[in-house]
C-alpha positions, -999 to +999 in steps of 0.1 A: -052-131-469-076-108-456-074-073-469-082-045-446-101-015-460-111-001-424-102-020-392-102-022-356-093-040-321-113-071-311-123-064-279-127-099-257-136-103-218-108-102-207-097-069-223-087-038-198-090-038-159-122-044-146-109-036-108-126-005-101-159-012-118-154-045-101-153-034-064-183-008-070-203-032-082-193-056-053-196-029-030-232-022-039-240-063-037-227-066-003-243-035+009-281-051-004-274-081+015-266-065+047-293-034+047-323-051+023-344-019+008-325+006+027-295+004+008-315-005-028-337+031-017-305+051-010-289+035-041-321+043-067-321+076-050-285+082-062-278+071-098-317+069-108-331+102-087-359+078-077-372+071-044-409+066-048-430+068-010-450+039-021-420+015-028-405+002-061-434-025-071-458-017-089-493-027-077-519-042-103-539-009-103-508+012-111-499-009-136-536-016-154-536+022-150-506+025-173-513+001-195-548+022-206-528+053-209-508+038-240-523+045-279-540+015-290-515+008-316-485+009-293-508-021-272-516-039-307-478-040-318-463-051-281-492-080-286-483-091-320-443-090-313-452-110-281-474-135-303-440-138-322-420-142-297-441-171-274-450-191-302-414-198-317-407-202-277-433-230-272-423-245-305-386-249-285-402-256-256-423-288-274-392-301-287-376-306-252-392-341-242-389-359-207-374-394-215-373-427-198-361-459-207-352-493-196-315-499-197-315-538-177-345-556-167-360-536-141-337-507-146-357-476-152-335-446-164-353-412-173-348-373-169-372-347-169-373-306-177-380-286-146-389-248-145-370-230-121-395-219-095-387-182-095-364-156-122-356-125-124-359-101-155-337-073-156-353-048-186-324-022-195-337+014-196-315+045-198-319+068-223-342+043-244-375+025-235-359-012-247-396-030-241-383-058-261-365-070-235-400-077-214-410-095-246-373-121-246-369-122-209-406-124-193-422-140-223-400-170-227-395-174-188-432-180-189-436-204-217-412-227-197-434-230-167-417-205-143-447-197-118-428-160-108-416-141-128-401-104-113-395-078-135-376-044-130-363-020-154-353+019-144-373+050-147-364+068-174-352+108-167-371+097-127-402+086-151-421+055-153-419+039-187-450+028-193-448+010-225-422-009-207-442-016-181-472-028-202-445-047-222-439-065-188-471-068-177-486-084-210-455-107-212-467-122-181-448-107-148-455-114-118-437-086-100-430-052-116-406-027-103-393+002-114-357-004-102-327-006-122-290-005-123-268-033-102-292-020-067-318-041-092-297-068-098-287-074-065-322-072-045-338-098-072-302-124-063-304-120-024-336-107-019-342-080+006-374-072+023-398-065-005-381-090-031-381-121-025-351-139-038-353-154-069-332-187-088-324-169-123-316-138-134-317-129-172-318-095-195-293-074-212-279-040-189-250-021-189-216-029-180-224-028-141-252-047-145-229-070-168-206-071-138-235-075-111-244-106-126-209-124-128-200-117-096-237-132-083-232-163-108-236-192-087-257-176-056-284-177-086-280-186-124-277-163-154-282-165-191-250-151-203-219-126-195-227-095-223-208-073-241-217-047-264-239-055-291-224-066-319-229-069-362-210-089-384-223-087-422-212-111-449-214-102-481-208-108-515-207-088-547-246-092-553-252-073-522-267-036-517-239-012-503-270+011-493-286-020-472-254-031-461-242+004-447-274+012-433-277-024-416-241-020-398-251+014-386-286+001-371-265-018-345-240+005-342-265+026-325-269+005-296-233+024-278-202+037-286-183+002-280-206-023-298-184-036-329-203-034-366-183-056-393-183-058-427-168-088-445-168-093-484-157-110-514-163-077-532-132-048-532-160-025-546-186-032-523-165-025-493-156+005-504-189+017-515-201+010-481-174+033-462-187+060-481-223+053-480-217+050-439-200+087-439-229+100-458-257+085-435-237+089-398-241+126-401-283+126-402-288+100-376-305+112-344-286+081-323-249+097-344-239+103-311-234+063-301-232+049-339-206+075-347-178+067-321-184+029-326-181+032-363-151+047-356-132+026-328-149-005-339-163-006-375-145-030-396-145-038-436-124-064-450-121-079-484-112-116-485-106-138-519-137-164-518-167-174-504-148-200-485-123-172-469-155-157-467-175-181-437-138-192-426-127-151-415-170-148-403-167-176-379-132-164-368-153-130-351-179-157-332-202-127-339-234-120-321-253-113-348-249-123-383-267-109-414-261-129-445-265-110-478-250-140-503-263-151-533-270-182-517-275-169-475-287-206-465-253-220-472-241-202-441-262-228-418-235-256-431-204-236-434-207-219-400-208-225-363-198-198-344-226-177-343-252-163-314-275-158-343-282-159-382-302-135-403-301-149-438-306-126-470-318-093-481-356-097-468-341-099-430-321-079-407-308-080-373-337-055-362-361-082-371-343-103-346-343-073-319-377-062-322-403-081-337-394-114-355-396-136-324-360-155-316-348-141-286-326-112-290-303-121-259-275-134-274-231-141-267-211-113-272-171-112-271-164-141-284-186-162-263-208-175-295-182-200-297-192-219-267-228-210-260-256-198-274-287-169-266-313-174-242-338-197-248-368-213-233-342-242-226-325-217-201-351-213-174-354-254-175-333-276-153-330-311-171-326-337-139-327-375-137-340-406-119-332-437-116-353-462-103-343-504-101-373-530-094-358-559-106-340-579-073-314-601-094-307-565-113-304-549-085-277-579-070-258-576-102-255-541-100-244-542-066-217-563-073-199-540-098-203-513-078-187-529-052-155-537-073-158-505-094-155-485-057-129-510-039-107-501-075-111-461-062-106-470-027-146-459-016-155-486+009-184-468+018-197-465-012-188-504-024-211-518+011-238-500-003-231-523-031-229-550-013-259-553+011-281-553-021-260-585-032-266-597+003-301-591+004-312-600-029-289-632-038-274-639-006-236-632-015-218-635+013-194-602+029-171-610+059-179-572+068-217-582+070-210-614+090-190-591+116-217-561+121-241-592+125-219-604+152-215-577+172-177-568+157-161-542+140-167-542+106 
């Protein structure tokens, strides 16, 4: 059994009331789709202080403008991080094939990947610049063929951030605004007079933004319902406690609710690390988020073996998943619930969010068990045709239908059956003979 040296509640989605958060955010939506940019201005001038004269997009000059302001090394690094990131994206992308083949003579079956023809990027702000979001949201959107892509992300203390902005701009966006909360959200999901609609919305936000997008799920599609970020470190007795305690409290930082977990085979370890954390939370300039989630949601437990050990990690369905094991690559065999994996001591989960190059949108809450992060696969619609040439084929077919649908009681759909019987081999339907006639069928 699992010993506990420090624990805490699993939070899921369907912890707490959501009812007020709920109707603000639904409040907000439905007062976008009646007033367009009135109500996203009046909004934007409320929770952001910003109500720029010359509208929320940027224009090409503004942004080239901002882009030239930044150092030269600030440019370099968004270009190399981007590098990362669309090259693992069209490695995912050329693995996605169209396919056709022939099932029956004449029977051609196939499916294709489709862009969607227009997505949204929502690129958090707040109190941080998070231009990594441009890079997982814009980047891959554009490696799968989307031909617009609209950005927004907030000011920042009623600032533009430009590094965000070049992020989004050298990621490949079509539309940048500096617009942000669930007044973003909405005007990108029902468009308004400025923004044109568009089909998919992805990024990371807070937990009205969160809430924005599930209640708009369906009007347009989404990546994924987030949570908090979360950390989930397996270890054994070979790992650093000073890497391991300074790795839990790197997420940790992201806000005062996102889980950081500790699970080893080592007593020793564990115990290390709780001291190690105390002596590091003090110093850190983000103490103010890592602090309170350390201490409503950090975690440490000791299990017995490495096989309690990937049997307790997959029971958290964890986010992200740092591996510091003797042997890290076992984990791709012994686990599956996992948004992603970041295997021994030469990797962290800040690889993953900042530079590396898989996308750092990822299932929170649980949700790792069903889904995974976004991907290039996300802005892609995989559709079918169908397509017979073959007459006999075609006669065959129809006859099967026609039984198969008379078996469910659809008539209609059985006649459609049957006139290519008719037509093609000359099978003989008293409800044909009838409309020929001049009768009721």
């Amino acid at each position: 059994m699992p010993e506990y040296l420090k624990s805490a509640t699993r939070a899921t989605f369907a912890d707490g009331s959501r009812t007020e958060l709920s109707a603000k955010v639904a409040a907000i939506i439905a007062d976008v789709r009646e007033r367009g940019d009135e109500a996203v201005r009046e909004y934007s001038g409320r929770f952001d202080s910003w109500q720029p004269e010359e509208g929320f997009r940027l224009s090409p000059e503004k942004v080239a403008q901002i882009v030239d302001s930044l150092p030269t090394q600030v440019i370099e690094d968004i270009a190399f991080v981007q590098d990362q990131v669309r090259g693992f994206a069209q490695v995912q992308r050329d693995s996605m094939q169209d396919v056709e083949v022939e099932t029956l003579p004449g029977v051609r079956l196939g499916h294709r990947h489709v862009p969607v023809a227009a997505a949204g990027a929502y690129v958090p702000g707040g109190r941080y610049p998070l231009t990594a979001s441009a890079h997982m949201t814009v980047v891959t959107a554009k490696v799968a063929g989307v031909p617009r892509v609209v950005a927004c992300t907030p000011p920042i203390g009623g600032e533009i951030p430009p590094a965000t902005v070049a992020a989004m701009s050298m990621a490949g966006a079509d539309e940048i605004n500096i617009l942000g909360g669930v007044q973003a959200v909405a005007a990108m999901a029902v468009g308004t007079e400025s923004i044109e609609r568009i089909d998919f919305l992805a990024g990371p936000g807070n937990a009205f933004v969160a809430e924005a997008k599930r209640q708009l799920f369906g009007e347009v599609g989404i990546d994924l319902f987030a949570g908090p970020t979360e950390i989930l470190v397996l270890a054994d007795e070979n790992a650093d406690p000073f890497t391991v305690a300074v790795d839990l409290l790197s997420q940790a930082e992201h806000g005062p609710d996102s889980p950081a977990v500790l699970v080893t085979t080592s007593a020793a370890l564990g115990a290390e690390v709780l001291t190690l954390v105390d002596r590091i939370l003090p110093g850190m300039p983000t103490r103010d988020f890592a602090g309170p989630a350390w201490r409503d949601h950090g975690e440490v437990v000791v299990v017995e073996d490495m096989d309690e050990l990937w049997r307790v990690g997959d029971s958290y369905a964890s986010e992200h998943v740092q591996v510091l094991t003797a042997e890290p690559r076992q984990a791709l065999e012994r686990m599956r619930d996992y948004g992603a994996l970041f295997l021994g001591e030469n990797t962290c989960v800040s690889y993953g969010d900042k530079v590396i190059g898989t996308n750092h949108v990822l299932p929170t809450l649980g949700s790792a068990r069903y889904t995974g992060g976004l991907w290039v696969g996300k802005y892609l619609k995989t559709v079918t045709y169908q397509e017979v040439t073959d007459p006999s084929t075609s006669a065959m077919l129809g006859r099967v239908c026609g039984r198969a649908s008379r078996v469910e009681l659809f008539e209609g759909h059985a006649r459609s059956g049957d006139i290519r019987a008719w037509r093609h081999e000359g099978d003989s339907y008293e409800w044909i003979d009838a409309v020929h006639e001049g009768q009721p069928s």
